[in-house]
N, C-alpha and C positions, 0 to 999 in steps of 0.2 A: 504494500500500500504506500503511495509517494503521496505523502503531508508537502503543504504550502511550504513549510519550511526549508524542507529539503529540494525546491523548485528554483528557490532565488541563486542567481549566481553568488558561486564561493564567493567572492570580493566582499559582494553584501552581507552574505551570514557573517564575515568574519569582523565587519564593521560593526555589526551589530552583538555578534557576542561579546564584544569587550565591556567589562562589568556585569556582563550574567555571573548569576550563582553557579558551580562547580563541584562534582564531588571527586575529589585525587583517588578515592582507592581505585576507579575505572582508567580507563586506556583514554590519552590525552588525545580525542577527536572532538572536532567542533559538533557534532551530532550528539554530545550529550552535555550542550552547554541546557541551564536548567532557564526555563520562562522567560521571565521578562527581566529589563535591565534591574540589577539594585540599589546604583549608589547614582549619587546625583551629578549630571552634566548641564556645563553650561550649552543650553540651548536657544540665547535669546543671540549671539552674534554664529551666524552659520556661514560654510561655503564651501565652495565645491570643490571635493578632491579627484586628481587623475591619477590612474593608476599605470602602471607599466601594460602595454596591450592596447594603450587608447581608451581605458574603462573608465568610466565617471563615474563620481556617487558625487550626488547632488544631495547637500544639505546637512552636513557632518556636523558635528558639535566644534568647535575650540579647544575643547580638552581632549581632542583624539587628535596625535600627532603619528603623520606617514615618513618611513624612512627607508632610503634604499636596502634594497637587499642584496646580499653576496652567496658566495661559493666555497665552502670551508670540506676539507676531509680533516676527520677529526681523529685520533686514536688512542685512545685512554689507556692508563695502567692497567693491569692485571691487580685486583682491588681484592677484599675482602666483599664478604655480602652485605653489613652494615655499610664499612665503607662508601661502593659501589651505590647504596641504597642512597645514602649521604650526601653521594658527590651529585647522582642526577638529582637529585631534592635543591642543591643548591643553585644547579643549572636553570629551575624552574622559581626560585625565590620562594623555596620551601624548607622551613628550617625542622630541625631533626632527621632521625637515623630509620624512621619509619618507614616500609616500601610504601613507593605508588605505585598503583595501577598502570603506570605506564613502563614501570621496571621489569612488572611480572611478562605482561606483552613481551616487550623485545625481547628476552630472556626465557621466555617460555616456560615461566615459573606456576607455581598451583594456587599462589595467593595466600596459602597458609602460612602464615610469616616465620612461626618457630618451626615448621618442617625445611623450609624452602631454606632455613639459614642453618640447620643440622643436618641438610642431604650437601649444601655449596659449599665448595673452597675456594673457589676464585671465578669471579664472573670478567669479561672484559670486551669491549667493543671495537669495532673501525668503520667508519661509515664516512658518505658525503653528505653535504646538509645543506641543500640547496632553496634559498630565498630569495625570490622575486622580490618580495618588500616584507617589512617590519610596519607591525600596526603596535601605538601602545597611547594606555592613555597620559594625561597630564596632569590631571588636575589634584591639586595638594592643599592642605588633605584631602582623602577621599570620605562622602561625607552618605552613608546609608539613607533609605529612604525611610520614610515616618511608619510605613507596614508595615517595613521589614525588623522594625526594633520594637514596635508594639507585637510581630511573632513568636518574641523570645519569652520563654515559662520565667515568670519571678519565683519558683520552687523547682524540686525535683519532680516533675512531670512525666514520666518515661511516653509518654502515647503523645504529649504536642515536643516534647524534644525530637524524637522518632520522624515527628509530621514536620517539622523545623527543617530537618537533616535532608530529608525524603526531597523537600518543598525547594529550597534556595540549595542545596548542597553544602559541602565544607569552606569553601575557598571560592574567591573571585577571581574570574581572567582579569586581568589589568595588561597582558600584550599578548603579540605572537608572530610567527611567519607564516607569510604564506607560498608555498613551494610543496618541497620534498624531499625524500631522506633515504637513501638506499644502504643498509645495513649488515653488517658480520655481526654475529655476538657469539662468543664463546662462554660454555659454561663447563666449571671443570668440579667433579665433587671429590669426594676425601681417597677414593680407591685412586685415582691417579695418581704419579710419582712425576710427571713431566714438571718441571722447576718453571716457577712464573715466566723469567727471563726468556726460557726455550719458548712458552706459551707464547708470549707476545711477541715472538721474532716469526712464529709458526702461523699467526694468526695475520701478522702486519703484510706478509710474503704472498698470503691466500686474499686479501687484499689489492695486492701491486695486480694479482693476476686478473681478477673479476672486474676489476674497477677501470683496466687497460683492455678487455672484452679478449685477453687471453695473449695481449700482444706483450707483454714485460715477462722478461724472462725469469721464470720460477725457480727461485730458491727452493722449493721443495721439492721438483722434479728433478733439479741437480742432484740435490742431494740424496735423491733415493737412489738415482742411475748410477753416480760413482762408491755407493755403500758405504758411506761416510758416517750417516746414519740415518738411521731408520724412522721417517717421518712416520705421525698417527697419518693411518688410512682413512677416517673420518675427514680428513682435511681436502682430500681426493675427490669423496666420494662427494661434498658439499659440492666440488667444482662440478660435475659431473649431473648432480640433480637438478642443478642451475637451469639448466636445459627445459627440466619441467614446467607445463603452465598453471603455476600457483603461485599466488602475491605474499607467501610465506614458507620456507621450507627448512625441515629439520633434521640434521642428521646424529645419532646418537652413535656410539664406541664404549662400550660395556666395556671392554677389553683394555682402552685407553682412559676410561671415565672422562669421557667427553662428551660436549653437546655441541652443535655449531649450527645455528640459526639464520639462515638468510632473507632479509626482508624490505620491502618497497614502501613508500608511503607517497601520494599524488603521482601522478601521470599516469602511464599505461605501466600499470604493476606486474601485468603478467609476463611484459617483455624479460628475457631474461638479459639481453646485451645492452651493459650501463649503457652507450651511448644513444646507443636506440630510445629507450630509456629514457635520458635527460631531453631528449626532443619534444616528449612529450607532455614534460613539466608544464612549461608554459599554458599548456593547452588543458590540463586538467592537475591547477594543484590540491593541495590539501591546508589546515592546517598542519605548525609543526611552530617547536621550542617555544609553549607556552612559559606563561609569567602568570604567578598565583600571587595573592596579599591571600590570608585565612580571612575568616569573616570576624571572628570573635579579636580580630586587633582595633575594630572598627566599635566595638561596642562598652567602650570603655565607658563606666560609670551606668550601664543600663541595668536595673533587676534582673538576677537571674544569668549574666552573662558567665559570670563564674561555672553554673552548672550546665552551659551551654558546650564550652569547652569541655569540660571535663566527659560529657557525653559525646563528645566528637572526637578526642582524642580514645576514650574505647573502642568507636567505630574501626576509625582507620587503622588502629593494631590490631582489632580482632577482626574487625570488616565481616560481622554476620551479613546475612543476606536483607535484603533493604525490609523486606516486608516481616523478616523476624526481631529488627531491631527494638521495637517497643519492648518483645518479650527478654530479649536480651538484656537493657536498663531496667528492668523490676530487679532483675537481680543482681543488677551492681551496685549494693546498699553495704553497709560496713556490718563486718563479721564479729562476733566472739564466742567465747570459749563458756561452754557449760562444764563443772562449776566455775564461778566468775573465783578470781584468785584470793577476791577477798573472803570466799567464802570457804574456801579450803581451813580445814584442822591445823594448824601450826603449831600451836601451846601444848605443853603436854597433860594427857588426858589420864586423871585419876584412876578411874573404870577402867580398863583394856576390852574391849568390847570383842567378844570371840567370831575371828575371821580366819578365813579356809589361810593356808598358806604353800606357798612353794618352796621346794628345799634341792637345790641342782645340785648336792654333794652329800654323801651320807653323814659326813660330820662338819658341814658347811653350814653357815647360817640360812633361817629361813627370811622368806619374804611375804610380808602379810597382801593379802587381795583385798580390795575393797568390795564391798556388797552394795556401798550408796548407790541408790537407783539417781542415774541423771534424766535428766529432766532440758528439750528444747523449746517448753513448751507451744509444740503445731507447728513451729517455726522452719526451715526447711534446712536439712542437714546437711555441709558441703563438705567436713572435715573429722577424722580420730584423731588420737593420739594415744599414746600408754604414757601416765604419765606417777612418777613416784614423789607420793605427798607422804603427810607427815614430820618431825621435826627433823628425825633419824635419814626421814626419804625410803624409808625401808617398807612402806606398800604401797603397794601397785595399783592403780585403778586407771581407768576408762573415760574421758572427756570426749566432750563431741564439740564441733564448730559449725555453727549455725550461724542465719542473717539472721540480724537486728530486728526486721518488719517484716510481714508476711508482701510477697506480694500479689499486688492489686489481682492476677489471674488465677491465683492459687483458692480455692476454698473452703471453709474446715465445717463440720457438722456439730451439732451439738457433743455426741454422742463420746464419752469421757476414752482416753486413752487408758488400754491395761499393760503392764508392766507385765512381760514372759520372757524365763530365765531359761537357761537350754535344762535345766532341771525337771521342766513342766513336759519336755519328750523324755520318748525312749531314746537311752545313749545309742549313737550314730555316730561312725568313722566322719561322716560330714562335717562333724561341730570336734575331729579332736588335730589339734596343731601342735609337734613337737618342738619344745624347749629345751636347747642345748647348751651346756656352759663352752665357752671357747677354752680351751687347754693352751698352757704359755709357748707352747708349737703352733698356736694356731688353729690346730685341729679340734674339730667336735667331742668331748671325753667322752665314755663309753656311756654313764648316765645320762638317763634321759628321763623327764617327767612331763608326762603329758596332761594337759589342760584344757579344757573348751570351754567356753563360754556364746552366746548368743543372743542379740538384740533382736528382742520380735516388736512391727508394731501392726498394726491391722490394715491391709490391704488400699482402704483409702484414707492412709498416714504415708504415702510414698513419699520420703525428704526429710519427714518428721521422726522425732527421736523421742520418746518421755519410759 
């Protein structure tokens, strides 16, 4: 289905998206600039801009200034993943170590940011980065509209923070190019042994050759032919899939633990020969190397800005999926610990009140269990612990960590929670976990005593603890 939006010449869309709202965890294309403008331009003195091509746009604001564009091939270090994540963040005037969406893209990553940064050891690029022109705005400060600051929740809200997020996105374009960007990215993970430096001389060579349409003569095909050493064959095979008609291609080396990603942005993307290629920029770009300000730099002194942020910086590390995020902020409310510390036994206690104990050595001391039943009351349970209270610290007991308030999606019944101990079954190899003392070699001693224990609570208490 083609929307009006997507009918106007690029010149225009990109005229016009400068100051739309923006969300970074997606891939930096002007198709997901969000609604209408946000922040305020001066529109009482206007006039007409020309663009390279003989293109007019009649009636621009004052505070959007056009500047020529160039022709750069860019090649970056062989980075770490934060790194990496860091440096294109700051390309885009985006501050922190957070991926964007536009990282996981060229890099053909999964978006899960603590997988993506425990599978990566070195990510790193080489690309051309071609600009017909540079659109950006001017006007200082940039000053929100009267909606857009009366939409921010003066409390924790999870459902208008969520619609806030959804509505205006995280960030504002404030610039961009308009062209196109033809790309190498390598991704190397932990099984590979090739040293950065080999990497980037490997990657910079596969370059000369794609980027020359095969005509610079390959360091890597030297060096395989006189046995000098042994280039990764992923590097080959990237050249070789080139050929295919797809405006992204990938090739993976389990064997190498490599990745190598070749990719297009404006013109005829599926041409595979650069020059062919760069002919058709002209005639069909794209956005490319936007400029973000966040939104929440802009809402200083507004109600609620505080908690505006702090629900946007959860997004974009944990980036659930847009329509789960309401139910994702019910649950990021601050945690503790049943029992709370101040209600822990510390003093020493007259009575010794008879509790089971554990003894790992036949003439070793015991360790008492506690019996106190805890208690989250309905509250939902995210965390155990074993933890040894008393003055001595010499018994044992069970705490839970639960959130502070229920949340708003969660619902609880009248109907009173009961307290069952694995005592109320018949003993079950299920409920029994062996307890080992470590021996001063390290090893398991031959004693062993076993113990189980079990939290029961009723089927519609899932989360809850009492």
């Amino acid at each position: 289905m083609v929307t009006e939006e997507s009918e106007k010449p690029i010149e225009v869309r990109a005229m016009e998206a400068l100051g739309k709202g923006f969300d970074i965890s997606g891939d930096f294309r002007l198709k997901y600039a969000k609604g209408a403008r946000l922040v305020v331009l001066d529109e009482t003195d206007k006039r007409d801009i020309v663009l390279p091509g003989v293109f007019t746009i009649k009636d621009v604001s004052q505070d959007i200034r056009l500047d020529k564009g160039n022709r750069i091939r860019f090649k970056s270090d062989v980075l770490e993943f934060s790194q990496m994540s860091e440096f294109l963040n700051q390309k885009s005037s985006i501050q922190g170590k957070v991926p964007s969406g536009y990282l996981n893209t060229i890099f053909d990553l999964t978006g899960d940011c603590l997988h993506d940064a425990a599978d990566t050891k070195n990510l790193a690029f080489d690309g051309y980065f071609i600009s017909l022109y540079h659109l950006h705005l001017t006007a200082s400060p940039l000053v929100l509209h009267d909606s857009v600051k009366k939409s921010v929740p003066s409390h924790w809200d999870p459902e208008e923070l969520s619609r806030f997020i959804q509505t205006y996105g995280t960030h504002i374009i404030v610039g961009m190019a308009v062209g196109g960007q033809d790309l190498l990215c390598v991704r190397q993970n932990y099984s590979s042994a090739i040293p950065s430096s080999e990497l980037r001389g490997y990657l910079e060579d596969l370059g000369d050759v794609m980027f020359s349409d095969g005509k610079s003569p390959s360091l890597l095909q030297r060096k395989t032919r006189d046995g000098k050493q042994k280039v990764p064959k992923v590097f080959n095979h990237i050249f070789k899939s080139n050929s295919l008609q797809l405006a992204s291609i990938a090739e993976t080396s389990s064997k190498d633990g490599l990745t190598i990603i070749s990719s297009k942005r404006g013109g005829n993307v599926f041409l595979h020969n650069h020059s062919n290629w760069l002919q058709t920029v002209p005639t069909k770009p794209e956005g490319i190397l936007f400029k973000f300000v966040p939104i929440t730099s802009l809402l200083t002194g507004i109600p609620g800005s505080g908690y505006l942020s702090h629900a946007i910086n959860l997004y974009l590390r944990y980036k659930p999926a847009p329509e789960d995020l309401r139910y994702f902020l019910e649950f990021q409310v601050p945690r503790q610990w049943a029992p709370m510390f101040c209600e822990l036994p510390l003093k020493h206690q007259r009575k010794k009140s008879s509790c089971p104990s554990l003894q790992f050595a036949f003439l070793g001391p015991k360790i008492q269990v506690s019996c106190a039943q805890v208690s989250s009351d309905l509250k939902p349970v995210v965390g155990l612990r074993l933890y040894l209270e008393g003055k001595k610290c010499n018994r044992l007991a069970l705490h839970v960590q639960h959130l502070s308030s229920l949340p708003n999606m969660m619902t609880t019944s009248g109907r009173p929670c009961q307290w069952r101990g694995s005592d109320d079954y018949r003993p079950s190899n299920q409920y029994l976990e062996p307890v080992r003392e470590m021996g001063k070699d390290g090893f398991a001693s031959p004693s062993a005593v076993y113990s189980y224990t079990q939290l029961h609570y009723p089927e519609d208490r899932v989360g809850s603890c009492t």
